[in-house]
C-alpha positions in Angstrom: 24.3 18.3 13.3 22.3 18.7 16.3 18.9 15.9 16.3 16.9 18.9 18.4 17.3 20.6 15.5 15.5 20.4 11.6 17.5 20.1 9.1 17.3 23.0 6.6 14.2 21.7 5.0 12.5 21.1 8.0 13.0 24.7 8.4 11.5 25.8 4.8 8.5 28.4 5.1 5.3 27.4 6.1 3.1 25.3 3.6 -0.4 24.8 4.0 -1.9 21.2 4.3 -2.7 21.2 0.4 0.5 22.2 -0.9 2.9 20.0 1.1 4.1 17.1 -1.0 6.8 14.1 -0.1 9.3 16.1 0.0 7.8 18.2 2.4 6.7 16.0 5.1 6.3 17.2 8.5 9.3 17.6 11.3 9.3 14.6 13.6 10.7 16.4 16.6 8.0 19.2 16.3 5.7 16.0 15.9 6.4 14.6 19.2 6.9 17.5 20.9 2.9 18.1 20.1 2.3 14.9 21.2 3.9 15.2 24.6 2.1 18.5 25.0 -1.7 16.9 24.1 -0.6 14.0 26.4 0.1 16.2 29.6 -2.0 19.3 28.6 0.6 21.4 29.2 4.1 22.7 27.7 5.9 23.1 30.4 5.3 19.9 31.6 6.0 18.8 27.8 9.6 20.6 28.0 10.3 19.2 31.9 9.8 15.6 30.0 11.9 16.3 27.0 14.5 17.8 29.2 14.3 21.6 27.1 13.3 24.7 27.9 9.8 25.4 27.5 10.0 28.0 24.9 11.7 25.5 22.9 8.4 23.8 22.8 6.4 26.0 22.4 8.0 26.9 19.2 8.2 24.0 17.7 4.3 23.5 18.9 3.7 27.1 17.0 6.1 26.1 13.9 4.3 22.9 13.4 0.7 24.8 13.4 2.6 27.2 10.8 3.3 24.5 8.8 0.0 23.0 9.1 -2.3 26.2 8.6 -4.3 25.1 11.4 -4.1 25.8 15.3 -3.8 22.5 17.2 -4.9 23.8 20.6 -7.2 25.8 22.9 -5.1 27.5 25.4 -6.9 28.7 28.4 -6.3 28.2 32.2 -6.6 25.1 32.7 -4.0 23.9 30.1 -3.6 23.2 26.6 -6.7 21.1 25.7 -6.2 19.5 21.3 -8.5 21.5 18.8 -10.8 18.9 16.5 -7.8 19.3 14.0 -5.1 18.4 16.7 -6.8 15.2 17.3 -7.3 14.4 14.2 -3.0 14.9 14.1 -2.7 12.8 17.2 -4.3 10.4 16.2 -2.1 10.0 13.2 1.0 10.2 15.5 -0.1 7.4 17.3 0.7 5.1 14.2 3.6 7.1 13.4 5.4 6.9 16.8 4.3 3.6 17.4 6.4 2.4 13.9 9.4 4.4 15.6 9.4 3.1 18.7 9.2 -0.2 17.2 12.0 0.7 15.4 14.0 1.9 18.6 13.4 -1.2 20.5 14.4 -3.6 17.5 17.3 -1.9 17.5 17.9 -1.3 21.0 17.4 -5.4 21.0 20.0 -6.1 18.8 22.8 -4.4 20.5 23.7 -7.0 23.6 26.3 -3.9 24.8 23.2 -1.8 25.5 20.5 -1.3 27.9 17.2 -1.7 26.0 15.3 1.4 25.7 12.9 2.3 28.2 9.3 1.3 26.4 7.8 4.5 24.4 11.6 6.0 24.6 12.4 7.4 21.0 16.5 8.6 20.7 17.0 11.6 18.4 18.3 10.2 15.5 15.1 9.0 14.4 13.5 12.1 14.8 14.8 13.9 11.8 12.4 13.7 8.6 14.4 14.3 5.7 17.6 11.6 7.6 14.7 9.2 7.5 13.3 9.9 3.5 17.2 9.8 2.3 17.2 6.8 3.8 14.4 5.4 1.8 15.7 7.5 -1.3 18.7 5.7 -1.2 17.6 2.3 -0.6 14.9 2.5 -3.6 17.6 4.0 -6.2 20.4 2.2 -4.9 22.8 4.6 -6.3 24.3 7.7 -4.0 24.2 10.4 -6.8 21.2 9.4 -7.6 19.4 9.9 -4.0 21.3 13.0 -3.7 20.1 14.4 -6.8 16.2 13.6 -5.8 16.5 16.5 -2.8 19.2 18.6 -4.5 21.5 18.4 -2.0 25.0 16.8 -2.5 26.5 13.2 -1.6 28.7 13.6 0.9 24.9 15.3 2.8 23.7 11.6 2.0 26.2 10.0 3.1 26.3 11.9 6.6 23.2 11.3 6.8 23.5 7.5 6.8 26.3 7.7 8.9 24.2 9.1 11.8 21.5 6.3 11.4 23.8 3.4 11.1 25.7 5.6 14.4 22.5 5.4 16.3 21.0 2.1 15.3 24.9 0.5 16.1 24.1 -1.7 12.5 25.2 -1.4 8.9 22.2 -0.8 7.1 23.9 -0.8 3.5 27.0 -2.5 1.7 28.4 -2.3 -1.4 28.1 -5.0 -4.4 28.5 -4.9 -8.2 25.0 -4.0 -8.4 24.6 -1.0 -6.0 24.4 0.3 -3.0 22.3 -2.5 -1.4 20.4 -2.7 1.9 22.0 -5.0 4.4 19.2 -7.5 6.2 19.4 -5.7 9.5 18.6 -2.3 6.8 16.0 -4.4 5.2 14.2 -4.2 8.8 15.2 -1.1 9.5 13.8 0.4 6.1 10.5 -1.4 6.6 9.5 0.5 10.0 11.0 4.0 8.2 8.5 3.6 5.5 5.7 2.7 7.8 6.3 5.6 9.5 7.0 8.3 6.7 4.0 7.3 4.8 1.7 7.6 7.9 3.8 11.2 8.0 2.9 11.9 4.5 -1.5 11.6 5.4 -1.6 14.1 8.3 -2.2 16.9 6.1 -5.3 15.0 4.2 -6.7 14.2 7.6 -6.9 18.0 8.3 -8.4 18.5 4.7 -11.2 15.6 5.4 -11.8 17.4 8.6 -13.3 20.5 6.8 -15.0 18.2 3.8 -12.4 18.0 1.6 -11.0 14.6 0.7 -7.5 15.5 -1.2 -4.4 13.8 -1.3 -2.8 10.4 -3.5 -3.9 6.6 -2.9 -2.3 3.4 -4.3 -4.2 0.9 -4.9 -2.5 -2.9 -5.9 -4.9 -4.3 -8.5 -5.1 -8.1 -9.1 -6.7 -9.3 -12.0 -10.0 -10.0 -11.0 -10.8 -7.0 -9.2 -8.8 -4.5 -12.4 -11.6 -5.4 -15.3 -14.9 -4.1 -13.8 -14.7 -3.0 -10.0 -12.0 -0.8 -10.2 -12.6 1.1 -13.3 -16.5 2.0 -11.9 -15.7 2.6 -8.2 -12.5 5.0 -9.5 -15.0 6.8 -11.8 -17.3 7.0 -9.0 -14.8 8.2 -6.2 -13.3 10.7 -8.6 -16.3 12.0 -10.1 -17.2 13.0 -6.3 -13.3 14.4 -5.0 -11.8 15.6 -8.1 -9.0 16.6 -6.3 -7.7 12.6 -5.1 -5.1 10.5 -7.6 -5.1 7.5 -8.1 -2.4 5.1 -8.8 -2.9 1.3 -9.6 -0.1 -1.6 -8.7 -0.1 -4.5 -11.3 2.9 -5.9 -9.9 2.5 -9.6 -8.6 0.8 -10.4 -5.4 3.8 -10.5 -3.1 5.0 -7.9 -4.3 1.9 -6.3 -4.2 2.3 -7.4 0.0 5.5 -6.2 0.5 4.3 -2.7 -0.2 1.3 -3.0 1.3 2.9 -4.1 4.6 5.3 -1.0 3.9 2.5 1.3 3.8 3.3 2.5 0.1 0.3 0.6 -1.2 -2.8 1.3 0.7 -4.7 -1.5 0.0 -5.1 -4.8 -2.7 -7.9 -5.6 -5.0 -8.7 -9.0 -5.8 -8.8 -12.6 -5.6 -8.5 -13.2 -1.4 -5.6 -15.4 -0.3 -6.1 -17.2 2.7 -4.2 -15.1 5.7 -3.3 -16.0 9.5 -3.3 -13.5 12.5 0.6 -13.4 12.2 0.4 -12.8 8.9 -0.4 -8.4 9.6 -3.5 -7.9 6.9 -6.6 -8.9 7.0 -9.2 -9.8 4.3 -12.6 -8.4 3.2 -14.8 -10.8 0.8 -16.5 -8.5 -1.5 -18.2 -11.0 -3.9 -17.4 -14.7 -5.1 -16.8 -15.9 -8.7 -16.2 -19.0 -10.8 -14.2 -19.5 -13.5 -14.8 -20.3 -17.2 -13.4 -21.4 -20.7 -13.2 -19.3 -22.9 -12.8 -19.1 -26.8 -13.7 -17.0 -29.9 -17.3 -16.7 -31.4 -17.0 -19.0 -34.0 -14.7 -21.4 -32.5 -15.1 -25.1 -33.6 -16.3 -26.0 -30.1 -18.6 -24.1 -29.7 -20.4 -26.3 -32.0 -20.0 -28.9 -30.1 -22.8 -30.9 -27.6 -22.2 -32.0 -23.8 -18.5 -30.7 -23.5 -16.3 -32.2 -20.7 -13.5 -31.5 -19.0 -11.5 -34.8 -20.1 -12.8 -33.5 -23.4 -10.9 -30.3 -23.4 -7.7 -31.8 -22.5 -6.2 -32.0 -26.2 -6.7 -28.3 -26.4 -4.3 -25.3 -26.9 -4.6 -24.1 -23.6 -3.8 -20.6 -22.0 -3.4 -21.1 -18.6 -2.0 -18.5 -15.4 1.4 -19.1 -14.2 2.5 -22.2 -12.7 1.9 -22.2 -8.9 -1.0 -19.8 -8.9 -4.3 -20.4 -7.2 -6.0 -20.2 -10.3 -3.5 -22.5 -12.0 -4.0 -25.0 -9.0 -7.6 -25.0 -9.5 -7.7 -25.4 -13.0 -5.3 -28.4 -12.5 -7.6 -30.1 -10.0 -10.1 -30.4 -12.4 -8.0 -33.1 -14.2 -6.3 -34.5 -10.7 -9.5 -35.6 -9.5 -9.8 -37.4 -12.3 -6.7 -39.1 -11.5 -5.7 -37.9 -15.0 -2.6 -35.6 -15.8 -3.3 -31.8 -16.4 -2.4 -30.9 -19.6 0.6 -28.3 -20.2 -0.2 -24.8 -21.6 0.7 -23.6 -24.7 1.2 -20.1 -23.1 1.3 -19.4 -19.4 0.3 -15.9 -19.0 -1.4 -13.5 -16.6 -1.5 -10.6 -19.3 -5.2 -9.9 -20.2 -4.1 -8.4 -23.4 -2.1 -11.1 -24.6 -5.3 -13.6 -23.4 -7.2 -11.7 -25.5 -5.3 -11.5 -28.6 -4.8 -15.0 -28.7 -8.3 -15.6 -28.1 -9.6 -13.6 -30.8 -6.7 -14.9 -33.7 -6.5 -18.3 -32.7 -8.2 -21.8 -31.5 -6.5 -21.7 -27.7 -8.8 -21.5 -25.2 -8.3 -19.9 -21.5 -9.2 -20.6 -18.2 -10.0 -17.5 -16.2 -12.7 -15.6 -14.6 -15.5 -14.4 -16.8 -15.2 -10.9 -15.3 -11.3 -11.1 -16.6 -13.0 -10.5 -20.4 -16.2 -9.4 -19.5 -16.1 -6.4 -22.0 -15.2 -9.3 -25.2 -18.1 -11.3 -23.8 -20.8 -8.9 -23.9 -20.0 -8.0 -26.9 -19.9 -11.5 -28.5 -16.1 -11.7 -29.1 -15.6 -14.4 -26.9 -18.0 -17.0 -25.6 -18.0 -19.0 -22.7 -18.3 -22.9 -23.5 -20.8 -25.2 -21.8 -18.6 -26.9 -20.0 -18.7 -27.0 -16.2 -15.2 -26.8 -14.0 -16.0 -28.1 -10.5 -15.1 -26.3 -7.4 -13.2 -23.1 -8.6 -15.6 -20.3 -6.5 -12.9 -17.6 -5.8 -13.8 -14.6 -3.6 -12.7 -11.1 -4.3 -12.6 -8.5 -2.2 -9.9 -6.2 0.0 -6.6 -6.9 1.6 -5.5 -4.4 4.2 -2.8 -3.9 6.8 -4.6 -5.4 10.1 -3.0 -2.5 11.9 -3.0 0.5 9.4 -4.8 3.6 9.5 -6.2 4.4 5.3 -5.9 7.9 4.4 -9.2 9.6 3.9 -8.8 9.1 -0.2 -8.2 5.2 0.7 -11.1 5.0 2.6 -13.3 7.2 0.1 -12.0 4.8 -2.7 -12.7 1.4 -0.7 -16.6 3.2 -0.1 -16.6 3.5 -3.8 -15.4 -0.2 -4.7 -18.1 -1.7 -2.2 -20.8 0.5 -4.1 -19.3 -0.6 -7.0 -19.5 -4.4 -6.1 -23.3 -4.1 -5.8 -23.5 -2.7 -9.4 -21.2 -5.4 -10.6 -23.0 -8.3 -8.7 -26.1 -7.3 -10.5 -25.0 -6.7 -14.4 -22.7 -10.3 -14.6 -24.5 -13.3 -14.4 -21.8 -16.1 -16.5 -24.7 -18.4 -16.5 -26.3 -15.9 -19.1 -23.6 -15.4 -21.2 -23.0 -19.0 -21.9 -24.8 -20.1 -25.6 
């Protein structure tokens, strides 16, 4: 299978911008072709570079505005000059071919027998679409007839596939083991830059769309507890109400795994309580608004008849704390430490907001969370917050991005929403008022 080729669905009929989905992402090779051509104005100069004939390029210039509904240049006398729709596509294949050629030097790097590649240089292999999403298929089903059966194509097709990667990288990217087909640590690498770059792929056609007013397309968002309660709900019923057309998809999973995804581009950003993060780290943080925590117990709990609560009173309680190891577990814990006092042990260690609650409502534990958490059961006198004061647990909340990323026009229209939304929320919740 030749790489200055598409494979055959690369070579399916032209889509517009709203109808392409995943499985449908754009050819690479037609991709960079396009980009050589906007860099040097001009096709033949584009082929001479490539080492094709021009009319090669130009047809895969003129199949890739097919594909895209939309032409991507002014041609006139004085070269090919990028339409406002072919720099919005450049700009996206910046971040794309910079992934790539990432990719192409790592491996380059790794193989002592070889040269490493020129800088910028991008070897065919990588530039097949569909090579690249079975890749990915595979890795995230760990099962062949299962990756094969997502495109409708047939194993030994996924297999050859992986062959030519693993070929042109000069690494295994998979072995076997009783549970799967499993990605090898070198493929674990590999894999990361892939996903980068197909999911920067998969946003070209919603940057044409935002282009002519229309903000379209998917975004996932990974929602940490205290951003999940009252800030997302509102800013997703804002954004939506305003771009029908966008879904949304919230990530519960934990934080890190919430930053794995987000660093692979499949999340586009995280809601929540901010971690602290260094310039290596690859995201960076935006602090939305700050809040403390609380105790919290039913209405007509037994202490909440009680006068000038402590902390060193509360330690004899049934407690529902957050997981061992947390930040909010590690502040709750302070409150006792700086006593010089052990911390007491929870009865139930749990992030779950509807187990919280139902223990909260059918029995005397108390929790130690964020006021926001269960603001819904406070406001309507469920729960009550007790008089007690927990020193030093200000958390901030806000947005964790990829220092580097590019959002995706319904990412960005969603992150315009939460900061609106943050205003309304700042205002309403005051969990001075809704102690007794």
């Amino acid at each position: 299978m030749s790489d200055n080729t598409s494979m055959a669905s690369d070579a399916a009929p032209a889509k517009t911008p709203s109808s392409l989905n995943s499985k449908d992402l754009l050819n690479l090779a037609q991709l960079r072709a396009f980009r050589l051509v906007a860099e040097m104005g001009s096709a033949t100069r584009a082929a001479a570079a490539l080492f094709r004939a021009q009319s090669a390029v130009t047809r895969s210039v003129q199949e890739l505005e097919s594909a895209l509904g939309e032409p991507l240049f002014e041609r006139g006398p004085s070269g090919m000059l990028p339409t406002p729709v072919g720099r919005a596509v450049l700009h996206r294949c910046e971040r794309i071919f910079a992934e790539l050629e990432q990719l192409a030097q790592w491996c380059a790097a790794r193989q002592a027998r070889r040269r490493p590649a020129a800088e910028g240089a991008l070897p065919a292999y990588l530039l097949n679409t569909r090579r690249l999403q079975l890749l990915a298929a595979l890795a995230r089903h760990r099962h062949m007839p299962s990756a094969a059966k997502t495109f409708g194509i047939s194993q030994p097709a996924v297999s050859a596939a992986i062959r030519v990667l693993e070929s042109g990288s000069g690494m295994s990217l998979f072995h076997r083991s009783p549970r799967g087909i499993l990605l090898t640590a070198e493929g674990e690498t590999f894999l990361l830059h892939v996903r980068r770059a197909l999911n920067e792929l998969r946003h070209v056609p919603d940057d044409i769309a935002a282009l002519h007013g229309k903000i379209q397309g998917s975004v996932t968002v990974g929602a940490l507890p205290l951003g999940r309660t009252l800030i997302l709900p509102k800013a997703i019923a804002r954004m939506t109400s305003q771009n029908p057309g966008v879904r949304v998809v919230t990530d519960e999973s934990s934080y890190e795994t919430l930053v794995a995804g987000l660093r692979a581009g499949d999340i586009d950003f995280i809601l929540g309580a901010l971690r602290n993060n260094d310039a290596s780290s690859g995201l960076k943080n935006e602090r939305l608004m700050s809040e403390n925590m609380v105790v919290l117990v039913r209405r007509d709990h037994p202490l909440t008849l009680e006068q000038g609560l402590t902390v060193m009173g509360l330690r004899d309680v049934q407690w529902i704390l957050p997981r061992s190891h947390s930040p909010a577990r590690a502040l709750f814990e302070t409150q006792f430490k700086r006593m010089k006092v052990k911390p007491p042990l929870p009865t139930v260690e749990t992030a779950d907001l509807a187990v919280i609650r139902g223990l909260l409502l059918g029995t005397d534990m108390a929790a130690a969370l964020s006021a926001q958490q269960l603001h819904h059961e406070v406001q309507s006198g469920q729960l009550v917050v007790l008089d007690v004061h927990l020193h030093n647990t200000r958390r901030d909340i806000g947005l964790t991005v990829r220092a580097a990323g590019t959002p995706s026009p319904a990412a960005r229209a969603l992150i315009d929403a939460i900061r609106l939304s943050v205003v309304d929320v700042t205002r309403t919740i005051s969990i001075g008022t809704a102690r007794p």
